[in-house]
C-alpha angles and dihedrals in degrees: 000000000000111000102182143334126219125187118239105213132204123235139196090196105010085197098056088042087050090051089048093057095040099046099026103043106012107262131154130207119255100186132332133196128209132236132206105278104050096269124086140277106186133008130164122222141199144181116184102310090343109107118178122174115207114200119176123266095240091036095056082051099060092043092046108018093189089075096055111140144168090229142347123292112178116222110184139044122225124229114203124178114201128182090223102064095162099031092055104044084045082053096053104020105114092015093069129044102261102222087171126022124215116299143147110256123216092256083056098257128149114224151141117190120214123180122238124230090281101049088258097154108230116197122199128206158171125182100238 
C-alpha cells in the first residue's frame, strides 16, 4: 500500500540548503524550481535511496498556510542508517557542526547526530 516517504523541509534559502547537501553529504540535485528573484523555492535531492524536498520558508506559507512563520523552527530530526558508518562520518566531520559525537546508543545502534544549515538535526547510524 505505501510505497516511500520523503521529507519535505523548510528553508529559509532553498539554494544555500541545496549547496550544503550537495557539498557537505554528497547529494545531487534531482530537480529544482525558481523563484522570483533569481534563488530557489523549491529543489529535490538524493544520495543513493535517500530522497529530501526543500520548499522556501515563505513559499510553504502561502501553500499551507498552517505552517506561516516568521523563521524556521525545525521540528523534526532526521535518522538516517548508512552501511559505511566510519567512511561517512571521515567524509562530513569538520564540514558539519557535530552535535553528537560518535557513541554507541542503549538499542545497540552507532550514531553521531550534526545539524544542516537550517538546524535540521541529522542523526547517523549503524546497528553494532
Amino acid at each position: 500500500m505505501l510505497n516511500s516517504i520523503t521529507a519535505n523541509l523548510m528553508a529559509e534559502s532553498v539554494s544555500a540548503t541545496k549547496e550544503f547537501y550537495q557539498d557537505m553529504l554528497g547529494f545531487s540535485e534531482v530537480t529544482s524550481v525558481p523563484d522570483e528573484a533569481g534563488g530557489l523555492q523549491f529543489a529535490i535531492v538524493q544520495r543513493d535511496a535517500c530522497l529530501l524536498m526543500f520548499q522556501e520558508r515563505q513559499n510553504l506559507g502561502e501553500e499551507y498556510p498552517c505552517l506561516a512563520t516568521d523563521k524556521v523552527r525545525p521540528g523534526i530530526t532526521l535518522y538516517i542508517k548508512v552501511n559505511d558508518f566510519a567512511g561517512f562520518y571521515a567524509e562530513v566531520k569538520g564540514k558539519v557542526r557535530v552535535l553528537h559525537d560518535v557513541h554507541t546508543t542503549f538499542y545497540g545502534s552507532r550514531e553521531f547526530a550534526f545539524a544542516d544549515n537550517n538546524g535540521y538535526v541529522l542523526t547517523i547510524a549503524e546497528n553494532v
